[in-house]
C-alpha positions as CSV (number, residue, x, y, z in Angstrom):
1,X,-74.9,59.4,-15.8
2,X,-77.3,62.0,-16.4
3,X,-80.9,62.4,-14.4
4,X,-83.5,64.2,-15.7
5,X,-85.8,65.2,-13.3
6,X,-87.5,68.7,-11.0
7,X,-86.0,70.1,-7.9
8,X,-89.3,69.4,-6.5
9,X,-90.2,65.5,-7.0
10,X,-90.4,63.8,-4.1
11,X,-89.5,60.2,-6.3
12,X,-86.8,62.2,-8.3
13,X,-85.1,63.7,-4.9
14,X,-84.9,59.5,-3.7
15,X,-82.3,59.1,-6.7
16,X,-80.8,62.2,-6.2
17,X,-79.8,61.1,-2.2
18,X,-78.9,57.7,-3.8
19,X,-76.6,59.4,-6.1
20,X,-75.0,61.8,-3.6
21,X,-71.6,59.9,-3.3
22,X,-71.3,59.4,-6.9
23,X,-71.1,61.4,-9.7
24,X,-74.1,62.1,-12.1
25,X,-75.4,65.1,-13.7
26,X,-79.2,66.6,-13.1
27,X,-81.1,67.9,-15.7
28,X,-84.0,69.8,-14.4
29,X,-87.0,69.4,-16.5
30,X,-90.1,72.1,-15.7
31,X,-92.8,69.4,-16.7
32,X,-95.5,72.5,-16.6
33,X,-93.9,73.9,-19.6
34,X,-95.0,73.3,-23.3
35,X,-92.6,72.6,-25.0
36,X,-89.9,71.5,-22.4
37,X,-92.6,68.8,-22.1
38,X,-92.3,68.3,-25.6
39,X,-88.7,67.8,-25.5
40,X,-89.0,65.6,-22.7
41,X,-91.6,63.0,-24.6
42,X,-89.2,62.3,-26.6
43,X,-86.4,60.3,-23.9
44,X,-89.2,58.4,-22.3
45,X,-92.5,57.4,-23.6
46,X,-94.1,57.0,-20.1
47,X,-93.3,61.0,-19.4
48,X,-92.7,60.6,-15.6
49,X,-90.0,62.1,-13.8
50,X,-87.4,61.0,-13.1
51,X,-85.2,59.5,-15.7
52,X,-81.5,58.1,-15.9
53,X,-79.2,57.6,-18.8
54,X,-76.4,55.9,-18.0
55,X,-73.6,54.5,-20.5
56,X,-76.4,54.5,-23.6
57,X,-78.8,52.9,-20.9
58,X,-82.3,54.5,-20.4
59,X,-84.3,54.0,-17.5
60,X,-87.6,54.9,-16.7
61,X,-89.3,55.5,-13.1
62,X,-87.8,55.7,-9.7
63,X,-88.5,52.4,-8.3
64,X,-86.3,50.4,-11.9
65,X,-83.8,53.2,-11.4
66,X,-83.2,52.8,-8.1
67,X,-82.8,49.1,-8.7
68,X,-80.8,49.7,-11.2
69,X,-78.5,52.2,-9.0
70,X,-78.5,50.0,-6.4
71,X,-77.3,46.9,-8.3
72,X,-75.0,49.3,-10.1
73,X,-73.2,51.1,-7.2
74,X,-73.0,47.4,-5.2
75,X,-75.4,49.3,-2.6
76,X,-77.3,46.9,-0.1
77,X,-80.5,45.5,-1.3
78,X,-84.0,46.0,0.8
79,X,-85.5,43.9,2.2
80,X,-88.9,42.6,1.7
81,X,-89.7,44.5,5.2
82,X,-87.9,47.7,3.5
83,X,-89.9,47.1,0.1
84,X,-93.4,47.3,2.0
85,X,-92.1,50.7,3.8
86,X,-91.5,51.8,0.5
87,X,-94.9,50.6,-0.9
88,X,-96.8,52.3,1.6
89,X,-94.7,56.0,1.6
90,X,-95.5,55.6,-2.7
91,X,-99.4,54.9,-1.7
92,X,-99.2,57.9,0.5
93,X,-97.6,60.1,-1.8
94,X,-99.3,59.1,-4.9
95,X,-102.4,60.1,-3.0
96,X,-101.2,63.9,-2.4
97,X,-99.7,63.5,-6.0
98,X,-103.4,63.0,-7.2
99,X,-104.9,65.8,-4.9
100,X,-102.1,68.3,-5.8
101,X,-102.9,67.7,-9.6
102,X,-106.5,68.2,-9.3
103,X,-106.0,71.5,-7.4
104,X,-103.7,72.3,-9.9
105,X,-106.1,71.5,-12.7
106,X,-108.7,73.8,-10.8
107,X,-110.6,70.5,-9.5
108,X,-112.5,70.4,-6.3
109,X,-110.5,67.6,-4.6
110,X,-113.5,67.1,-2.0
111,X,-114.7,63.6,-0.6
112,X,-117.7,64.1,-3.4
113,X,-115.7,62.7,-6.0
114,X,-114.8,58.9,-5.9
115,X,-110.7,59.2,-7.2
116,X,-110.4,61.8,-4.3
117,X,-112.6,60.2,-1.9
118,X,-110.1,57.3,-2.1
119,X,-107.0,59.2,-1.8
120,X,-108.2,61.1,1.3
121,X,-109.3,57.7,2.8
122,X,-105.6,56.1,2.0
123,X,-103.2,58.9,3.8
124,X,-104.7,58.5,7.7
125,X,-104.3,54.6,7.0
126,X,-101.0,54.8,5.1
127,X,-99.7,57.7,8.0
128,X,-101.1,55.3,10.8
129,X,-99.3,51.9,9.6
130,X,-96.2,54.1,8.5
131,X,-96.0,55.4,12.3
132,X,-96.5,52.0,13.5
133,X,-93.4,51.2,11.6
134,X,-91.1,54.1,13.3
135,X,-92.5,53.3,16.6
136,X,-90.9,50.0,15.9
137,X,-87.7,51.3,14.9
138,X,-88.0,50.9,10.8
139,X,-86.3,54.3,9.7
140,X,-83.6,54.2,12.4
141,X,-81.2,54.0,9.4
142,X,-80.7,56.1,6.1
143,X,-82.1,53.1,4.1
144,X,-83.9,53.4,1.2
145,X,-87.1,53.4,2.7
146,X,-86.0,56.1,5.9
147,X,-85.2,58.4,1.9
148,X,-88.4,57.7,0.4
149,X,-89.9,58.7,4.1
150,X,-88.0,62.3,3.6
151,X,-89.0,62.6,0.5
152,X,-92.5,62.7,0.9
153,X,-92.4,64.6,4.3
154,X,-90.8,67.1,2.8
155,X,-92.3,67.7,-0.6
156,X,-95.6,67.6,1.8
157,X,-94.8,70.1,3.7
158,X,-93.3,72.3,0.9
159,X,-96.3,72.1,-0.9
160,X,-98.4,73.1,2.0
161,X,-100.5,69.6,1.4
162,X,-100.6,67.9,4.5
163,X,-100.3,68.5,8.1
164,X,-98.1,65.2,9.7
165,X,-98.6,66.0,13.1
166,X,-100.9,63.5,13.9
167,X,-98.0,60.9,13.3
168,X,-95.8,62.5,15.8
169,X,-93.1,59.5,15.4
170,X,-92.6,59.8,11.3
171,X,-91.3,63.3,12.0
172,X,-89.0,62.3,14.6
173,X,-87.8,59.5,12.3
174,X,-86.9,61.7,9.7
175,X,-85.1,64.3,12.2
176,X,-81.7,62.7,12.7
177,X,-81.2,63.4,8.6
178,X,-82.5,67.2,8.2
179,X,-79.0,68.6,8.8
180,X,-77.1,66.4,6.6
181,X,-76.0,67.9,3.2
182,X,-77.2,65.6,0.7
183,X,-80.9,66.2,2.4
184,X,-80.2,70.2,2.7
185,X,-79.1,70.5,-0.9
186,X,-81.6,68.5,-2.4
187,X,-84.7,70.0,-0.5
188,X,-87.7,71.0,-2.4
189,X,-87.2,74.2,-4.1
190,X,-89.1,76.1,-7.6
């Protein structure tokens, strides 16, 4: 199996923590570069990060490659309860996906503009219902959803994007799994 994908994604980093009992190997791919860009286009037509090839088999975006992994490597399957968690951690990191981009692209990201207008509306409300959810107990285990949590958390906080401490419980759900090594080693990095 090889995955292509950046040591700083916070959807590539979920396959990597799926994969950390197994053996793959990651291809980092700089996505800000010409021509690695380029090179890139040319395994997947839809350009997102991450990808898997396994056995001849290409497979785009996280969500099909973790099904895929998870059918694969005979892991448990979510739950419908687990598939909302994960539903509403993607809507709250697509959001700082799209505000991160515009900064990058030298766009004021400011409520004056309707695509960020919506994205800063959308985190509080995804944050609130997502610490709801840990009050209640729904990242007491490294499920899928508990890694998806992690993910964004700390891509968030790597990137400076977002202060969680409003939503005191989604930091102490994601505590208990800072120190192991799969998290450590696969931590946000440039």
């Amino acid at each position: 199996m090889i995955l292509y994908g950046s040591t700083t994604s916070p959807y590539v980093r979920r396959i990597r923590i799926l994969l950390a009992d197994h053996n793959y190997q990651f291809e980092a791919v700089n996505v800000y570069e010409d021509e690695t860009r380029k090179r890139f286009a040319e395994l997947t037509p839809i350009k997102k990060l991450p990808l898997l090839v396994d056995e001849g088999q290409t497979v785009f975006d996280s969500h099909v490659i973790a099904q895929y992994l998870l059918n694969k490597l005979d892991l448990p399957q979510p739950s419908v309860d687990e598939l909302n968690l994960i539903s509403v951690v993607d809507a709250a990191t697509d959001a700082l996906i799209i505000l991160f981009m515009g900064e990058r692209s030298g766009i004021a990201t400011d409520k004056n503009k309707l695509i960020f207008k919506l994205q800063h509306e959308r985190l509080p409300d995804c944050l609130d219902w997502l610490n709801e959810q840990a009050k209640k107990g729904a990242f007491e285990t490294l499920s899928y959803a508990t890694v998806a949590l992690i993910s964004l958390i700390d891509w968030a906080e790597f990137r400076s994007l977002y202060n969680f401490s409003q939503w005191p419980e989604l930091k102490q759900a994601v505590e208990p799994y800072a120190q192991l090594p799969i998290v450590k080693s696969s931590y946000p990095h440039v």
